[in-house]
C-alpha positions in Angstrom: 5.4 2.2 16.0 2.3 1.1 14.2 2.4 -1.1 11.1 0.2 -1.5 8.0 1.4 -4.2 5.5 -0.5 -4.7 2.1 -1.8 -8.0 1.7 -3.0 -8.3 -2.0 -5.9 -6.6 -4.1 -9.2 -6.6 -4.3 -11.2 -5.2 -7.8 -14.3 -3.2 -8.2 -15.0 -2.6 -4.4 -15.1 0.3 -1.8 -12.8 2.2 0.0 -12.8 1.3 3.6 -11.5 4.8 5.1 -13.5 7.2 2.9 -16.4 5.6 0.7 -15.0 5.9 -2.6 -15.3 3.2 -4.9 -12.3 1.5 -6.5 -11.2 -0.3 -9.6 -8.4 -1.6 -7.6 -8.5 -1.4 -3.9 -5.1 -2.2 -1.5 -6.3 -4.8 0.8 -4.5 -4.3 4.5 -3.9 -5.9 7.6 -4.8 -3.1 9.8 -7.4 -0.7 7.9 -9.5 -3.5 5.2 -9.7 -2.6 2.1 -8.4 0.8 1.0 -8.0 3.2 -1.9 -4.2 3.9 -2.7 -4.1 7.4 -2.5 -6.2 6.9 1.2 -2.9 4.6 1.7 -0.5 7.0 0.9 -2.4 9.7 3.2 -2.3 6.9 6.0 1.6 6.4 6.1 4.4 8.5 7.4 7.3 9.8 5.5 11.1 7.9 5.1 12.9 9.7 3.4 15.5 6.9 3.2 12.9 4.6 1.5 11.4 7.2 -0.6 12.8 10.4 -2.5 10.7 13.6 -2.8 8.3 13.7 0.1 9.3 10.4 1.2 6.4 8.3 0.2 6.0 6.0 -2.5 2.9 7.3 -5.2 -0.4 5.5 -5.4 0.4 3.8 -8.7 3.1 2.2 -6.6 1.1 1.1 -4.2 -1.2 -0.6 -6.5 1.9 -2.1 -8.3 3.1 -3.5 -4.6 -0.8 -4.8 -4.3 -0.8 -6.4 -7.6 3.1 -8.2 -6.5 2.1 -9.3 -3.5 -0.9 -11.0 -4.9 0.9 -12.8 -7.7 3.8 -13.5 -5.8 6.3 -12.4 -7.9 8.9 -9.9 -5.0 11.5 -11.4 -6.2 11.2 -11.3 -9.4 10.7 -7.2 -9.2 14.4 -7.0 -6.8 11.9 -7.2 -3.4 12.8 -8.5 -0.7 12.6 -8.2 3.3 9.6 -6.0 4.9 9.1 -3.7 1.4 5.3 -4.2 1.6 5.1 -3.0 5.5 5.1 0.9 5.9 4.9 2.8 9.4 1.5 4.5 9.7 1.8 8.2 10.6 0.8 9.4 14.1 
């Protein structure tokens, strides 16, 4: 099982997996500096995590950026591994 955890944010830079540039790019342990919706792509599904298709939606994952930067988990109910995902195979 491969991880990828989101580390913080970085604005007005590129995406690392597919050239696009970002406003707000997900910075990662395993893949750099990523776009969200190139984050979403990257993961696998858990549907116990996640309703619908089991993934959380890009604006989430540059909410869980913007957290992890400021610090604030616990304020937002966070806590454990929430910011590690499983990438898909």
């Amino acid at each position: 099982m491969t991880t990828i955890t989101i580390n913080g944010y970085e604005p007005d830079c590129n995406c690392e997996h597919c050239g696009r540039p970002l406003k707000l790019g997900v910075v990662t342990d395993a893949k750099g500096t990523i776009g969200a919706d190139c984050f979403v792509k990257l993961i696998a599904r858990n549907t116990k995590r996640y309703s619908g298709n089991g993934k959380p939606g890009a604006e989430r994952v540059r909410e869980y950026a913007l957290i992890v930067t400021r610090g604030t988990a616990n304020r937002h109910g966070l806590y454990g591994a929430w910011n590690t995902f499983e990438l898909a195979s």
